[in-house]
C-alpha positions in Angstrom: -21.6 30.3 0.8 -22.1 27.8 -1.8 -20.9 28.6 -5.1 -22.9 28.9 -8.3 -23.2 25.8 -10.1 -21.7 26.1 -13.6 -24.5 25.3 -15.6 -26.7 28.3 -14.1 -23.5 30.8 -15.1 -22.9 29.6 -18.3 -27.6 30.4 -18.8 -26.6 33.7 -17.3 -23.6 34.4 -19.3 -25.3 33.2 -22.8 -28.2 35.5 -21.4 -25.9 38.4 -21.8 -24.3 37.3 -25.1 -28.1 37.3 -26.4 -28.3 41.0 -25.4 -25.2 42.3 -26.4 -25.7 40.6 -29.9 -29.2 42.4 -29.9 -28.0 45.9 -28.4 -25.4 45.6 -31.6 -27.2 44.9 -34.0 -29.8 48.2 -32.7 -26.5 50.2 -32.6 -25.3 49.1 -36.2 -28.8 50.0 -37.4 -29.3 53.4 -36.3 -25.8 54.5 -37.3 -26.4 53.2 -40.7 -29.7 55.0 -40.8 -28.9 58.4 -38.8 -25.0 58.8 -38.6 -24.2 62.0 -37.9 -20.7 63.5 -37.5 -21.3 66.3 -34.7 -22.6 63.0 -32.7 -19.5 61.0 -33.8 -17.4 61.3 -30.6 -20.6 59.7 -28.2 -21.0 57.1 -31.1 -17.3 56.1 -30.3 -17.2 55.9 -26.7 -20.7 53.8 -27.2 -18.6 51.3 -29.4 -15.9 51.2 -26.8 -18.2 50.0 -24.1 -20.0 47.7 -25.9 -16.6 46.2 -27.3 -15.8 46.1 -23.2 -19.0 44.4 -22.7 -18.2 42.0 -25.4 -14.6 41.1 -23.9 -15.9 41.1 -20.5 -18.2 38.3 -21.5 -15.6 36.6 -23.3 -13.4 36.4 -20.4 -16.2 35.6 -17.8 -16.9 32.6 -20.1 -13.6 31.6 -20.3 -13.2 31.9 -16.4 -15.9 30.2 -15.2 -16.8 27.8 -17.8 -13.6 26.7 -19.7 -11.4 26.9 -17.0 -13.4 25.4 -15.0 -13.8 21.8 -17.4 -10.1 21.7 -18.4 -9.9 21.5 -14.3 -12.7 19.0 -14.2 -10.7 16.9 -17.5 -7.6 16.8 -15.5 -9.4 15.7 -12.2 -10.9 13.0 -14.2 -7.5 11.8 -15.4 -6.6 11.8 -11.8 -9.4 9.9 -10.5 -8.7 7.3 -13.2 -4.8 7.1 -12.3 -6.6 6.0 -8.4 -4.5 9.5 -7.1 -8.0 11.4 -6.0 -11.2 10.4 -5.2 -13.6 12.7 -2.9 -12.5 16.1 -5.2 -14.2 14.6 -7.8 -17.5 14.4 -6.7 -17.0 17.6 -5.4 -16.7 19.4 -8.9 -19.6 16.8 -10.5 -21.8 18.5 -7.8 -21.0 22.2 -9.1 -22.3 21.3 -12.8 -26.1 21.7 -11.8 -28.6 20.3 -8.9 -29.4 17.1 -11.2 -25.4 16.2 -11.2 -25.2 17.0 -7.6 -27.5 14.4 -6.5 -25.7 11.9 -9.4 -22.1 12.4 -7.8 -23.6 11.7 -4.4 -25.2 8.5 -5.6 -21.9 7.3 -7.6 -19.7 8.1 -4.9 -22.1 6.1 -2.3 -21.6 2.9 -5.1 -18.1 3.1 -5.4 -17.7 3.9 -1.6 -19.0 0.6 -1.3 -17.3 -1.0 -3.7 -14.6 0.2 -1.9 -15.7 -1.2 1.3 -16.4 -5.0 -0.2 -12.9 -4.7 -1.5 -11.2 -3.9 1.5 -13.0 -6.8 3.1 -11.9 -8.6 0.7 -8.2 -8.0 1.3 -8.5 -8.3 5.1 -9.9 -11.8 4.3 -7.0 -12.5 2.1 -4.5 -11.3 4.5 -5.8 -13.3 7.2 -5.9 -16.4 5.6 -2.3 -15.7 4.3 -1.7 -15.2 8.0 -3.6 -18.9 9.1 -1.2 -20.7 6.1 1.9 -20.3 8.2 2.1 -22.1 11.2 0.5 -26.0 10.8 3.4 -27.9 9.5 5.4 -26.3 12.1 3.4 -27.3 14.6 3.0 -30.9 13.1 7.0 -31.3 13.2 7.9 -29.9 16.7 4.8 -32.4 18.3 6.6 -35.1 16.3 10.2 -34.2 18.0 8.6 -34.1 21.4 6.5 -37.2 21.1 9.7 -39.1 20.1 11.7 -38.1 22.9 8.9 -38.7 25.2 8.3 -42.5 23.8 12.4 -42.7 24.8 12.7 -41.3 28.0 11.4 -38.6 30.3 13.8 -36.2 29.6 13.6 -32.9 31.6 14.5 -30.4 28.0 10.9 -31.7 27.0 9.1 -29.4 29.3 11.5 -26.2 28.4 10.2 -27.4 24.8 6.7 -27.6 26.0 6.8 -24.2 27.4 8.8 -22.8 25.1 6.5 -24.0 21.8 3.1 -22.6 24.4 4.9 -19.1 24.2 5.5 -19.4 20.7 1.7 -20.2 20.1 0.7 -17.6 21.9 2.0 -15.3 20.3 0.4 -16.1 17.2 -3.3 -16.6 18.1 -3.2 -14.2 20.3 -3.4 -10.0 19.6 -4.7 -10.2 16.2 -3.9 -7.0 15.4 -2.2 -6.5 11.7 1.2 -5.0 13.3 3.7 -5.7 16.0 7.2 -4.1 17.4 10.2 -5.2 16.2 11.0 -6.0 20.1 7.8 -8.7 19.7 9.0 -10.5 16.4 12.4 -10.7 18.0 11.1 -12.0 20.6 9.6 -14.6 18.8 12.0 -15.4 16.6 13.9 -16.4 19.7 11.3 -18.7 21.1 11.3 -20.3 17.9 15.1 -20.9 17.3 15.0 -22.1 21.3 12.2 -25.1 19.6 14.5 -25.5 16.5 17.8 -25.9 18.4 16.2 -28.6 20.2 15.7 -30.8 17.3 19.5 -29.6 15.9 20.9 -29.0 18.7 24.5 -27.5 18.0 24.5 -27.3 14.4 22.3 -24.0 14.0 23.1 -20.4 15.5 20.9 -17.2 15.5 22.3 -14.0 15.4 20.3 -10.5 15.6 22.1 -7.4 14.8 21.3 -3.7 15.2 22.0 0.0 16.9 21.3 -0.5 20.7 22.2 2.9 21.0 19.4 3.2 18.6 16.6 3.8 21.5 13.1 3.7 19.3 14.7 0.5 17.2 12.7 -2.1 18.9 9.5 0.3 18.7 9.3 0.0 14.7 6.5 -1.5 14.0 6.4 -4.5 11.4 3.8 -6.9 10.2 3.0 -9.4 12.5 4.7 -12.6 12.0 7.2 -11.6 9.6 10.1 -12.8 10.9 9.7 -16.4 12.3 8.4 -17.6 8.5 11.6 -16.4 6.7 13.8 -17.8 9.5 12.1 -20.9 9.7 12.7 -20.8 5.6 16.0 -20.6 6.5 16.7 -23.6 8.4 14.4 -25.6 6.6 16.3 -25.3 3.2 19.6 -23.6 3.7 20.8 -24.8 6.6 19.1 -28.7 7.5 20.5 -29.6 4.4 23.8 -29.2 5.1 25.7 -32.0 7.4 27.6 -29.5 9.7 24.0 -27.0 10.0 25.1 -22.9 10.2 23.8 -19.7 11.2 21.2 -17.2 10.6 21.8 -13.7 11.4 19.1 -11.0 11.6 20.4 -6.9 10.7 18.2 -4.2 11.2 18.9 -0.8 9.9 16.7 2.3 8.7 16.4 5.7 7.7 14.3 8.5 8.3 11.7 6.8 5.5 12.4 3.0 5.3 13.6 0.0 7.1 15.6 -2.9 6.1 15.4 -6.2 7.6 17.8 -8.7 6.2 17.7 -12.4 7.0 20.6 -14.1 6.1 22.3 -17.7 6.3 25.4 -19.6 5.3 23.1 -22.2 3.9 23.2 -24.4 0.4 21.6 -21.2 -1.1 19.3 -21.5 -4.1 20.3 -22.2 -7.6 19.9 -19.3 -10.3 17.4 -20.7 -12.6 15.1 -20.6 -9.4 16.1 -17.4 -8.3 15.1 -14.9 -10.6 11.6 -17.0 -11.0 10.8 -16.7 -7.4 12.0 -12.6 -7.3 10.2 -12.3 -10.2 6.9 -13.3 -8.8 7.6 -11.2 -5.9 8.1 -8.1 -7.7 5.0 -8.6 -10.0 2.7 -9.7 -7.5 -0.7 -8.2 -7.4 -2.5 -8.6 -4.0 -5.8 -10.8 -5.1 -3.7 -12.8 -8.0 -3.9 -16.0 -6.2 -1.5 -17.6 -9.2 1.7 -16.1 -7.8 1.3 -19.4 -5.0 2.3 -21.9 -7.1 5.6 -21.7 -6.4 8.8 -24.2 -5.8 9.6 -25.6 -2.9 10.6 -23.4 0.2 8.6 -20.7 -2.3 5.1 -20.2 -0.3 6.4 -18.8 3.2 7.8 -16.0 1.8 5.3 -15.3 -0.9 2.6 -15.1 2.0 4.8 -12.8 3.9 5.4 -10.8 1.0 1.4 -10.8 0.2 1.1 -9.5 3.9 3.6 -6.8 3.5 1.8 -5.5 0.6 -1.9 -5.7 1.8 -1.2 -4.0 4.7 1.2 -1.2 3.8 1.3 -1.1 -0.2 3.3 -2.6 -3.1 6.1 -0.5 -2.9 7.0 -2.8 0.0 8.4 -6.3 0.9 10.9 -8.6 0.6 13.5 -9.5 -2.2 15.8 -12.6 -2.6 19.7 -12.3 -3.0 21.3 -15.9 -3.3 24.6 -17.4 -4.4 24.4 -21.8 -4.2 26.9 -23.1 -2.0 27.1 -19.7 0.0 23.9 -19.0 1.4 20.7 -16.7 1.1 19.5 -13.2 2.0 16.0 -12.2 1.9 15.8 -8.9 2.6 12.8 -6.9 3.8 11.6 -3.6 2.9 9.0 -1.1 5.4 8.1 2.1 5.9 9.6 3.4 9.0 6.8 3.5 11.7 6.9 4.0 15.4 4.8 2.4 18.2 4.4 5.0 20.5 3.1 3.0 22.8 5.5 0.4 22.9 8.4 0.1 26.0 
């Protein structure tokens, strides 16, 4: 049964205020005009009631109308904060029938306000997504062409087939999350193109529990991985004469996961360091500024922007660097299973 809305008790609760105020002022009247002492004991016990009355009212009205709005002050204080939304609307339609129908018209506005903004930050995220993979693309076709112009040799068509896997994998399932087993995966294909164009110099490493049976069921944004890698070679390791390695830990609690992404590279000099993490830890999801970045900057701002559409700001990724040692960017995710995965 539906409650009473609050403006119809507080009518009915001022209703008997009105008539206790009258039945007082009757009372007060005839004692003043016919007080009698043999009568004295009745008059008393009609003075306690009414005094009950009085505090009954009192308390009703402090009960279901007080009470009631210093609940309905905090809730607003709550919706403004973002923590609730729906319980709102649900005390706005207990006021009366008028604010009922107001609170279902509001919440149908900001539900599709709501709505536009979510469609706003799939768009984002997939064009984030789309900014990743072209100049790859543009400098593997140039390695093959070359060798192909030379001579017909037989690594081009494990390149081939290996850079048609890779591609694959990106344009195809376009869902927002993978397993850890598929951006492994990936990553592999990918170091198989890279070592083709380094050949020795670079080494890939991947670290975690293999006793750990649901590891390689965590799911993770899709193609997270292969952009901070590919970061990696690009400008810690290529620069270097004699190349290096990139190793790949995974470890997590019951909560969180941590992905770290490390190489021996020419690492990155302070004074752009603490710029870059800087932007990364500010970063709000449609401030489109936070691109202008350095060089080697934008991959892993767009996989940071990623991160945080799809799972909230609390995640993604943060930066350690020393120059001449190397880089770690290290990721941050709530710890999710696939079920369905293996």
């Amino acid at each position: 049964m539906k409650r009473k809305k609050l403006i119809v008790t507080f009518k009915y609760l001022m209703v008997a205020l009105a008539v206790w105020l009258v039945a007082a002022g009757v009372f007060t009247f005839f004692l003043i005009t016919n007080y009698s002492r043999e009568h004295s004991t009745e008059y008393m016990v009609t003075f306690v009631l009414m005094l009950a009355f009085l505090f009954a009212i009192l308390y009703a009205l402090r009960e279901k109308i007080e009470m009631p709005l210093i609940l309905f002050g905090r809730k607003l204080s709550l919706f403004n904060e973002g923590i609730i939304f729906n319980e709102l609307f649900d005390d706005m339609a207990d006021l009366s029938d008028v604010s009922e129908e107001t609170a279902r018209k509001l919440k149908e506005l900001l539900d599709k306000d709501r709505m536009i903004e979510n469609a706003k930050q799939q768009a984002r995220y997939l064009a984030l997504q789309n900014q990743i993979n072209p100049h790859f693309l543009y400098n593997v076709l140039e390695s093959i062409r070359a060798d192909a112009l030379m001579a017909g040799a037989p690594e081009i068509g494990k390149i081939a087939e290996a850079l048609a896997v890779y591609f694959r994998y990106t344009t195809s399932k376009m869902e927002n999350l993978s397993t850890l087993q598929e951006e492994l995966g990936n990553v592999e294909t990918y170091f198989l193109i890279q070592k083709y164009r380094f050949e020795d110099k670079i080494a890939l490493n991947i670290r975690y529990d293999t006793e750990d049976r649901d590891v390689l069921k965590i799911s993770i944004p899709k193609l997270t991985l292969q952009p901070i890698v590919e970061n990696a070679i690009k400008h810690g390791l290529e620069p270097q004469v004699e190349g290096g390695s990139v190793t790949i830990s995974v470890e997590h609690t019951d909560r969180s996961v941590f992905i770290s992404v490390s190489d021996n590279g020419v690492g990155i000099d302070e004074d752009k360091l603490a710029p870059l993490n800087e932007k990364l830890e500010k970063m709000y999801m449609g401030d489109e500024s936070v691109n202008d970045t350095g060089k080697g900057g934008i991959a892993l701002i767009n996989v940071n922007s990623r991160i945080r559409l799809l799972l909230g700001e609390e995640y993604g990724i943060h930066i350690f660097s020393t120059a001449g040692l190397g880089t770690e960017v290290r990721i941050t995710l709530p710890y999710m299973m696939d079920e369905g995965a293996l």
